[in-house]
C-alpha positions in Angstrom: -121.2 97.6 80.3 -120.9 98.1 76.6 -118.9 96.1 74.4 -115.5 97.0 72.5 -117.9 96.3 69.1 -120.4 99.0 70.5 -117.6 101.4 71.5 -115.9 101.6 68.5 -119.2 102.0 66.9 -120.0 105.3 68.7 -117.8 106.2 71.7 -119.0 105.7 75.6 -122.5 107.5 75.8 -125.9 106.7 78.3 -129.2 106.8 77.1 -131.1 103.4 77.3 -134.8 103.0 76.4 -135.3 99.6 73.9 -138.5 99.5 72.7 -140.8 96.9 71.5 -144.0 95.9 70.0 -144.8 92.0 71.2 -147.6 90.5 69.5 -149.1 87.1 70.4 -149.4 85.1 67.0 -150.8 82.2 65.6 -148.8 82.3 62.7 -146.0 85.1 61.4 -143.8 85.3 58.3 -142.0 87.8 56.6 -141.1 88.7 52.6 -138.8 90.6 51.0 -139.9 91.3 47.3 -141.5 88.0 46.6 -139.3 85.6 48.8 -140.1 84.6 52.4 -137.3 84.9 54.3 -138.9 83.7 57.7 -142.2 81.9 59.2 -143.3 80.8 62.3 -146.3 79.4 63.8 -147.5 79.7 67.0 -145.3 82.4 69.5 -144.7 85.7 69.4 -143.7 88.8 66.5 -141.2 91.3 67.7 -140.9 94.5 66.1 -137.8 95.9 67.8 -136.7 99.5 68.0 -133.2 100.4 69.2 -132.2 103.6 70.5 -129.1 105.8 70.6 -126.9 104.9 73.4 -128.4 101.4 73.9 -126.3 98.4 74.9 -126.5 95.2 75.2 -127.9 95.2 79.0 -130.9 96.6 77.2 -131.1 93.5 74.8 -130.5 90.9 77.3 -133.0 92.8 79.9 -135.3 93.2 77.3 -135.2 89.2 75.3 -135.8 88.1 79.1 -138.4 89.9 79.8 -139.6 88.6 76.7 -139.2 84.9 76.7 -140.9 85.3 80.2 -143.7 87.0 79.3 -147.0 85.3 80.5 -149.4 86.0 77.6 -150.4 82.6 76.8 -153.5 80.9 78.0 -153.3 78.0 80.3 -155.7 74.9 80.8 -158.0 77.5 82.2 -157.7 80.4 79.8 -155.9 82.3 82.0 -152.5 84.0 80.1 -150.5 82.7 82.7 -148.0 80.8 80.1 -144.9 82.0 78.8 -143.1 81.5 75.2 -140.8 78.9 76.6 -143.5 77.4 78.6 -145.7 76.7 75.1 -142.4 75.8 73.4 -143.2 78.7 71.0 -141.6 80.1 67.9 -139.9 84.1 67.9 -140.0 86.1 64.7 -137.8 89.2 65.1 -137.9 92.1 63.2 -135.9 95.4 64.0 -138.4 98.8 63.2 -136.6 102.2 63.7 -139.5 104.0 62.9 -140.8 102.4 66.7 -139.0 105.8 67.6 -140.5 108.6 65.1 -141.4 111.5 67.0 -144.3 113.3 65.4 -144.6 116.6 67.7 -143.3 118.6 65.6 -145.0 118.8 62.1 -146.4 116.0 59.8 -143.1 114.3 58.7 -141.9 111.9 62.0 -138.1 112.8 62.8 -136.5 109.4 63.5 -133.3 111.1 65.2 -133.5 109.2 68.6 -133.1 106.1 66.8 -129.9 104.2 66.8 -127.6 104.4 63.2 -127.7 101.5 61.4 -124.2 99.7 62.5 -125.4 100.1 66.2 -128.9 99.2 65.6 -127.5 96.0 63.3 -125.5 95.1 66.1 -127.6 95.1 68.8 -130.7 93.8 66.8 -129.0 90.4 66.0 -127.4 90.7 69.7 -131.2 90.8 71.1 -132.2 88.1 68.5 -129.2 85.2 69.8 -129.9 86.2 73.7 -133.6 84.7 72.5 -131.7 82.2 71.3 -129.7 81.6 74.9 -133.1 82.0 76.8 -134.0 79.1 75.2 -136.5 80.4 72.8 -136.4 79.6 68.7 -136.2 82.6 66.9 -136.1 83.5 63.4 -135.5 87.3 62.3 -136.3 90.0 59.1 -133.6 91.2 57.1 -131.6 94.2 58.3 -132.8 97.8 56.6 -134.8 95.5 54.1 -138.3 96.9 53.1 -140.2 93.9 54.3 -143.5 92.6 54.1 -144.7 91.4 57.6 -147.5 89.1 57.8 -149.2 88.2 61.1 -152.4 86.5 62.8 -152.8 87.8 66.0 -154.2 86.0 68.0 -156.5 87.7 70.5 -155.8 90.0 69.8 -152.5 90.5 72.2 -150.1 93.5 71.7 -147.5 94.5 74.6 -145.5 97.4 74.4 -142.3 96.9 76.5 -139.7 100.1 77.6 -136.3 98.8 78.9 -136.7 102.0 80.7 -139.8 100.1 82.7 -137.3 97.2 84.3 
């Protein structure tokens, strides 16, 4: 069920397919221009793409599949551990260009992704449900050109579809 926020934002449409890029990190951190705006250590980056017509089922569906994610080793070396099972840090970062389509041409067309209010929106909405789950988060700035910084450790990359749960 969408919210009032997201309807006034755009009307009642369906669509829903969140994306995202989850990387296992040692250490993350983000700039924009010279400052650092955000750092965490060991846990997980999140580049988060947001698609017209998504709502927040899609964010919660997708932070908990998140947060749940068993991609860090146990005792035995075995990724059987989740984020909130290593007490690991989230570093959020919304990417629209997670939906450029390049079949057409050499310039990606990025018209599948959400506009900016609704992406805003449901970025920061995806970024507090972490939050609920239990996890600590930190995020990027909003429609900031950002300088992301990771170690990944592994290396481990997940692409997760809300259209896969």
């Amino acid at each position: 069920m969408e919210s009032k926020k997201l309807e006034e934002l755009r009307g009642n449409k369906e669509s829903k397919l969140m994306k995202a890029v989850i990387q296992r990190v040692s250490e993350a951190r983000v700039k924009v221009g010279e400052q650092e705006i955000a750092q965490i250590s060991k846990g997980l980056l999140i580049l988060l793409g947001v698609k017209k017509e998504d709502t927040e089922k899609e964010a919660e569906l997708m932070a908990k599949k998140t947060v749940n994610l068993r991609i860090f080793s146990d005792e035995e070396g075995k990724m059987n551990l989740s984020l909130l099972d290593i007490a690991g840090e989230a570093l959020v970062v919304s990417q629209f260009t997670l939906y450029g389509n390049c079949r057409k041409g050499r310039r990606p067309s990025f018209i599948d992704a959400a506009l900016p209010a609704e992406a805003d929106f449901l970025y920061q909405y995806f970024a507090e449900y972490l939050k609920k789950e239990g996890a600590n988060v930190q995020t990027g700035q909003f429609q900031a050109m950002m300088q992301v910084e990771l170690v990944n450790e592994g290396p481990v990359t997940i692409i997760l579809d809300s259209e896969d749960f």
